[in-house]
N, C-alpha and C positions, 0 to 999 in steps of 0.2 A: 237448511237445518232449523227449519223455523218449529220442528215439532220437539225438537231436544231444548229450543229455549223455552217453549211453551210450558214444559213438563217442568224444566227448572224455576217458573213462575211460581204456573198452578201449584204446587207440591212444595216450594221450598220457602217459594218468595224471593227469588233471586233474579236480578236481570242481567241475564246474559249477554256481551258483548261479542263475542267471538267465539265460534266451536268450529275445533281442529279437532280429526280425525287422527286416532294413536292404535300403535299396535295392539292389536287385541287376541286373547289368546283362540283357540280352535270352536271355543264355548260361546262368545260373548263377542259385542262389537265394545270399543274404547274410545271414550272423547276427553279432553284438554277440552274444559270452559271455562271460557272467562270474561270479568268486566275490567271495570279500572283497578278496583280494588284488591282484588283475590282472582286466586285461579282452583280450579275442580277437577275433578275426574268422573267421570259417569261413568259408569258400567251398566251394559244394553244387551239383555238378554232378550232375544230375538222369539217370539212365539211362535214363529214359522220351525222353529227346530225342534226337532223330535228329542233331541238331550235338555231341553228347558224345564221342563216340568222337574224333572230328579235334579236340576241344578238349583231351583230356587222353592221347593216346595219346604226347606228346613233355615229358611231364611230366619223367620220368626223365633227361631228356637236356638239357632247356635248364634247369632250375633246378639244376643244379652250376655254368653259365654262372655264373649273376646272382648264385651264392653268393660266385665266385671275384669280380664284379667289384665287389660289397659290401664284399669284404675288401682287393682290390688295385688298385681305379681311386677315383680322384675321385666315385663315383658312391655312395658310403656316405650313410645318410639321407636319399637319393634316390627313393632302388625300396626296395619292401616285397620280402621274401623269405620264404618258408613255413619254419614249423616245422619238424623232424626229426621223428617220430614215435618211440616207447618204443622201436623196434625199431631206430629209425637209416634209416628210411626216406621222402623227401618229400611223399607221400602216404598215405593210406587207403581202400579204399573197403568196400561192403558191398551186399548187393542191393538197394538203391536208388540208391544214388550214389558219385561219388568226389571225394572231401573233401579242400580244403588249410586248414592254421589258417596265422595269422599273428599277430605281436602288433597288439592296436589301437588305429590313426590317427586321433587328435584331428586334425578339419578336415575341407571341405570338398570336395564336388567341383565343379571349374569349370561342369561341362555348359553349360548353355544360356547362362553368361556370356560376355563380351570379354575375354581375358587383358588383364591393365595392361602399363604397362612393364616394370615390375622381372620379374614374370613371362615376358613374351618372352625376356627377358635369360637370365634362369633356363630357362628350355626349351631357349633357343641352347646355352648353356651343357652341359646334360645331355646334350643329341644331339651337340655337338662330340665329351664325351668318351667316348659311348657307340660313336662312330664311328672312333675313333682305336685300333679295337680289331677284330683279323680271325682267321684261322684258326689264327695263331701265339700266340695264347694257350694255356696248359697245361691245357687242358681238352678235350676231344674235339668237334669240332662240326661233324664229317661228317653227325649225324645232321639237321640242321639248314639243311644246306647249300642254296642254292635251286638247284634242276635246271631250274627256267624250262615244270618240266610244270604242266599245268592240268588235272587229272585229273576234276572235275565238269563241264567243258562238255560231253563225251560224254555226261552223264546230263540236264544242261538242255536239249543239243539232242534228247535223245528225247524228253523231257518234252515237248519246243514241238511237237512232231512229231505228236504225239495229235491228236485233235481233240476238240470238244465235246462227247463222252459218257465224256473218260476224266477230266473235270475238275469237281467241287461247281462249280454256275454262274455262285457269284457271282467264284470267281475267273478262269473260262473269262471271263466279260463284261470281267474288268479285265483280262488281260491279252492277248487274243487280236491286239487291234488294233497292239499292240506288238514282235508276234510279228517280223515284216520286220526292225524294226531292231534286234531283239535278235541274231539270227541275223548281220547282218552285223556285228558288236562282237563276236560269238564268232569269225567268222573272222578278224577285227581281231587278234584277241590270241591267236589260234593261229597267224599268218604273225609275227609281233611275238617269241613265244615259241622260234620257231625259229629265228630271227636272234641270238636273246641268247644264244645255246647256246656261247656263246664261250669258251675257255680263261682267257684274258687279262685279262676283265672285271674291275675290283678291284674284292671286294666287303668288307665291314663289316659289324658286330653289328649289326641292326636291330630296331626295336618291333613294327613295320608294323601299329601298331592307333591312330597316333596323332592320335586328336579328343580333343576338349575334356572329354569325359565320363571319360578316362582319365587324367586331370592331377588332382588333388588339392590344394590347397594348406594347410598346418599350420604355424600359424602362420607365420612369415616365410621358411619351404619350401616350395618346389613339389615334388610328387611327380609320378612317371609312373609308372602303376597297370596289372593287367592285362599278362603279358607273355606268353601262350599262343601267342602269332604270334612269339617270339624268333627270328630268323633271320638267317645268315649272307647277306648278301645285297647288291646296287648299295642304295645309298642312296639312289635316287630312293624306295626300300619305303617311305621314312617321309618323305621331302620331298615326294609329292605329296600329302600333306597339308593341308601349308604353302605350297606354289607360289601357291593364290591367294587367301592370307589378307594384309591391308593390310599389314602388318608383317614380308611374306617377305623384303623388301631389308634392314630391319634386324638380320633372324634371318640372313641371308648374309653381313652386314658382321663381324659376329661371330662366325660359322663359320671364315668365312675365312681368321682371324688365326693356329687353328691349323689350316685346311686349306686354303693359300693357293692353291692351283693347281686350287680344285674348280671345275668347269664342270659343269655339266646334263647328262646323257644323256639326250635325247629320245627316244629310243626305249626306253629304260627306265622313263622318266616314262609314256609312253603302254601302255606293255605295263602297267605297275602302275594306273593311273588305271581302264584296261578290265577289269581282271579285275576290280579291288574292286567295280567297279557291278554288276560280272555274278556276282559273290561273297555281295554280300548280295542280289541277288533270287532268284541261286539258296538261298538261307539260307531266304529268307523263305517261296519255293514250297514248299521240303519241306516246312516247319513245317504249311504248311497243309494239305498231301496227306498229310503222314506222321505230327506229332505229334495227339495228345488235347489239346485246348484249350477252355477254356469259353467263352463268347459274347463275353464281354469279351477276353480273350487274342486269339480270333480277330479281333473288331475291330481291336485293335492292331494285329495283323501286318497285316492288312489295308491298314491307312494308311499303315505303315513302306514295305508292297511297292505301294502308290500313289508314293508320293514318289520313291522310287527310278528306279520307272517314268519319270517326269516327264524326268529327264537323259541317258535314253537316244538 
């Protein structure tokens, strides 16, 4: 690991004593560094990945957001926020990857559990005041803005378009028969996408990445973790989520109080519900046509872009 202390050197000024390897999500590898003094968390976005690019190219632009709302919303020891780098800069990278530190989060992360109460509460809570917040904040968030374009369906519908000599077999076999209803969910959400193009639509700071496996809890906090999807956007981005978890009336009775006049856009619900299905299978197809994976890796995506398959 001599290049992850290297980088926390050159870049931070920090001398590293120990790097332990941590769960990391499907995007990114995760390290636990530390000296005598302090412990970190790196995040290592790998350049070998074909999802890299769209994960770190709005780095510059929403992490001033989450600086600003760290320091001036209710949302302090909330959200993790990255490091500055020696130079005063959010990031790092080097011809492998590009690296954010953070200080590091005693706790866990929810994934495969049932949030409790208190947690609901606490999630209500965080996306109330995460939502109470739009383009009139003092930070620039044009770059951010959602345009309602869906720029990778023109690459999944060529993709589906091939036929079974432009595909490894065993993914031709899994997804060929799916082909029909994939195609009419991309027209779904390209006629959806052109309807939302609306001046007037009110939209809000959104996570739009928000499952269970990006919630954290420490001690008697909840975190919301991961915010590479930050976007200015309708609120359905991150309430279809929630729409059909047991405990959405509860997470609405508490919304409510400070957003009393919210109502649902279903057509925003369904313009978002369709892209993210068609989001991670198209995530998952490149990985398999495009990224270097070992037999294990490759199984994984495999089952991830099985399951997804299944809701189509």
């Amino acid at each position: 690991m001599d290049q992850v202390k290297s980088i926390l050197k050159d870049y931070y000024n920090i001398d590293i004593t120990d790097v332990l390897s941590q769960q990391g999500g499907w995007a990114s590898l995760a390290y636990k560094v530390s000296n005598k003094n302090k412990s970190y968390f790196l995040k290592v976005y790998e350049k070998s990945r074909s999802s890299t690019p769209k994960l770190t190219a709005l780095i510059d632009q929403y992490v001033p957001i989450m600086v600003w709302l760290k320091n001036s919303s209710d949302l302090q020891g909330k959200i993790p926020v990255p490091l500055i780098t020696s130079s005063g800069e959010y990031k790092c990278e080097d011809e492998y990857g590009v690296y954010l530190l953070y200080d590091f989060i005693e706790g866990e992360t929810i994934g495969d559990q049932d949030l409790t109460g208190n947690q609901v509460d606490q999630l209500s809570k965080i996306l109330t005041e995460l939502h109470s917040y739009g383009d009139d904040i003092p930070i620039r968030t044009d770059a951010i803005k959602e345009d309602f374009e869906v720029p990778f369906l023109q690459m999944l519908r060529q993709i589906l378009q091939k036929g079974r000599n432009d595909f490894p077999s065993d993914v031709w076999e899994l997804i060929h028969s799916y082909i029909p209803q994939l195609n009419k969910l991309i027209y779904t959400v390209e006629e959806y996408s052109q309807n939302l193009k609306n001046p007037i639509l009110k939209m809000a700071l959104c996570h739009t990445d928000l499952h269970n496996w990006n919630l954290m809890q420490s001690g008697n906090q909840l975190l919301l973790i991961d915010w590479e999807g930050l976007k200015l956007a309708p609120v359905e981005a991150d309430l279809m989520f929630l729409v059909d978890k047991p405990y959405f009336d509860e997470f609405l009775s508490i919304y409510r109080k400070t957003h009393p006049n919210f109502s649902i856009n279903r057509d925003a619900m369904t313009f978002y519900q369709g892209k993210r299905r068609l989001e991670d299978i198209w995530e998952f197809i490149e990985q398999l046509l495009f990224d270097e994976q070992n037999d294990e890796e490759r199984l994984v995506t495999m089952n991830y872009l099985r399951e997804e398959l299944r809701f189509v």
